[in-house]
N, C-alpha and C positions, 0 to 999 in steps of 0.2 A: 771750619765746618766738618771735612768727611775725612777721615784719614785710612787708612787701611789698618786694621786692627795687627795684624804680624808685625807692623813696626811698631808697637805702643809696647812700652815694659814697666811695670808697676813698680820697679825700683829701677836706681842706676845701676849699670853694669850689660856688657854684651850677654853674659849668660842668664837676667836676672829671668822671672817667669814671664810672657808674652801677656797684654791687658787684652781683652778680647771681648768687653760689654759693650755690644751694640746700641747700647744708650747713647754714647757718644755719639752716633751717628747726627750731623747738623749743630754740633752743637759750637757753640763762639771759644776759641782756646785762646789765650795770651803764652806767648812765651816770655817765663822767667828768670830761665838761666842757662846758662850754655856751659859745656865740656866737651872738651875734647877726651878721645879714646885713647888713653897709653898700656901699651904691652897688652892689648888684646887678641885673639887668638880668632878672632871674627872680624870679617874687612868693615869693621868699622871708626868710621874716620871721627865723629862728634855726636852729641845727642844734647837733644834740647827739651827742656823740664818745661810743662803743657800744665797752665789751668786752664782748666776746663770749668766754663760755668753752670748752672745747675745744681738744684739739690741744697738741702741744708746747711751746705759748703761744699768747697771747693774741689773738685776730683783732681789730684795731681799726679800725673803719667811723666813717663823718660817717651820721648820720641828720636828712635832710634835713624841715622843716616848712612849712607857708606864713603859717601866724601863727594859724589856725583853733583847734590843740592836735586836728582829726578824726583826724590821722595816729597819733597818739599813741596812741588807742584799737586801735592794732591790735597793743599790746605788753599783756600783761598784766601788773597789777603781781604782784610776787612775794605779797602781802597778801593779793591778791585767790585766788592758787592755793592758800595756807595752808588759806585760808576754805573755798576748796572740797572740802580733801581732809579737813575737819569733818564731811563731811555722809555720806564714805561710810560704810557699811552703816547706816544709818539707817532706820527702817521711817517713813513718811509715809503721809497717807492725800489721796486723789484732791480739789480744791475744786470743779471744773470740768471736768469729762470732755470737754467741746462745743472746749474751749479749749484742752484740753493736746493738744498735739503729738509723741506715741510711737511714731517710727519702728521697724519690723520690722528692717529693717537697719541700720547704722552710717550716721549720716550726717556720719561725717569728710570723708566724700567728696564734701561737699553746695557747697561750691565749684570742685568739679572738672568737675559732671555727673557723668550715666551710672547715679548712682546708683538704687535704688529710694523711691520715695517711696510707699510701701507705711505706712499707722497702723497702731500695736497699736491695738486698741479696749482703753477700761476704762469700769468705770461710777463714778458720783458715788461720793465717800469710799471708794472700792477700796483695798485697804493694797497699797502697793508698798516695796522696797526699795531702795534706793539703792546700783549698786556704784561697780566703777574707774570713777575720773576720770579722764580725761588732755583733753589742748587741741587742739582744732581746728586748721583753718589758715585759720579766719574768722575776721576781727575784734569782728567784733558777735557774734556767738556764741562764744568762747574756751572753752566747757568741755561736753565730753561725757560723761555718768552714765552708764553702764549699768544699766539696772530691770529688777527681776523681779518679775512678779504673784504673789501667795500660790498661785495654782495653778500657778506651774514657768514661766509664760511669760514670755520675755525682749524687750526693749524698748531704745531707746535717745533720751534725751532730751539737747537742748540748749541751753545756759543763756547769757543774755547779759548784761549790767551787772552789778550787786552781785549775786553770787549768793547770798549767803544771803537777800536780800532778794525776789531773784526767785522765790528756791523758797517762804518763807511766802508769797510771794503765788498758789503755785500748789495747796500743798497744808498740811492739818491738820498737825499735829505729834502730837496723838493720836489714837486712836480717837473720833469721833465719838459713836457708839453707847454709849460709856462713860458719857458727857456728859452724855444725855438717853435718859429712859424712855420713848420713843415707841413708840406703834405700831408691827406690821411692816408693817402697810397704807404709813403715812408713811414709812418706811426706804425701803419699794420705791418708789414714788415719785419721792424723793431721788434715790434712784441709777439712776432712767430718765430724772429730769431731768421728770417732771409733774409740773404744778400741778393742786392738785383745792381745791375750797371749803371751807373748814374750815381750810385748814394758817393756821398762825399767820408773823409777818412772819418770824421769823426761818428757819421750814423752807422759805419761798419763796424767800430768798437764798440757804440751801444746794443748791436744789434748782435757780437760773437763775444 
């Protein structure tokens, strides 16, 4: 999808001219070949030959590395997108309200500036829904959900490494409340994030 244009070079070679057309921006790349760097005078370790699809044919860039594999993270595997478009409309419920980050407005725009950085609030185990996905233009973040709370209100979250992995670690997968015959005293609790004496280990880990 997004690469950063400084690493794209329209031919092989460390010194060759930098690609820098913003077209690319989202766009699906295959890699078709690989080289390694010899006797270059630039810390670079390999580069890897980019089609890029789109257009009457095929746009084909060097994507430049330094031997690290950081730059690399700023391409999302095609795997990892599949993964992600599993999870829309999904109902999920909240792990950690203190911790999750639910922007009022889009924050595609969170590499650009300007934007608002504005939280929805939610409370502990709050059921949200999961909608469209699409990708960022951050590497560390590549995928943004659209959430809506059970009462109508819309949210925007963003997800970075393995995303399924990142969303269990963010939220239940069922109802909570399903689970366990608790009090409402201990519910409420939970979901304002206090501990009171009495809760047992496990409603203090839901609850911090």
């Amino acid at each position: 999808p997004d690469v950063r244009y400084q690493h794209l070079r329209k031919e092989f070679g460390a010194a060759a001219e930098p690609y820098r057309e913003a077209d690319l921006a989202f766009k699906k790349a295959k890699v078709v070949e690989f080289k390694e760097a010899e006797g270059s005078t630039f810390p670079v370790r390999f580069y890897l030959k980019l089609e890029i699809e789109g257009g009457p044919s095929p746009t084909i860039v060097w994507y430049v590395d330094q031997g690290t594999g950081d730059y690399l993270k700023e391409m999302v595997p095609e795997s990892q997108v599949e993964m992600a478009r599993k999870w829309v409309n999904r109902s999920v419920w909240v792990r950690n309200a203190a911790s999750l980050n639910l922007f009022k407005d889009s924050p595609a725009e969170i590499t650009g500036g300007g934007h608002s950085e504005e939280l929805l609030k939610v409370k502990n185990i709050e059921k949200l829904t999961l909608g469209h996905v699409s990708i960022t233009n951050s590497g560390l973040l590549p995928f943004l959900f659209k959430v809506k709370t059970d009462d109508g209100r819309d949210g925007f979250l963003v997800v970075g490494g393995d995303v399924g992995e990142n969303l269990v670690r963010r939220f239940y997968l069922a109802d909570p409340k399903k689970e366990h015959s608790w009090s409402a005293d201990v519910w409420r609790y939970i979901e304002e994030g206090r501990v009171q004496l009495g809760m047992t280990e496990e409603q203090v880990s839901m609850t911090w």
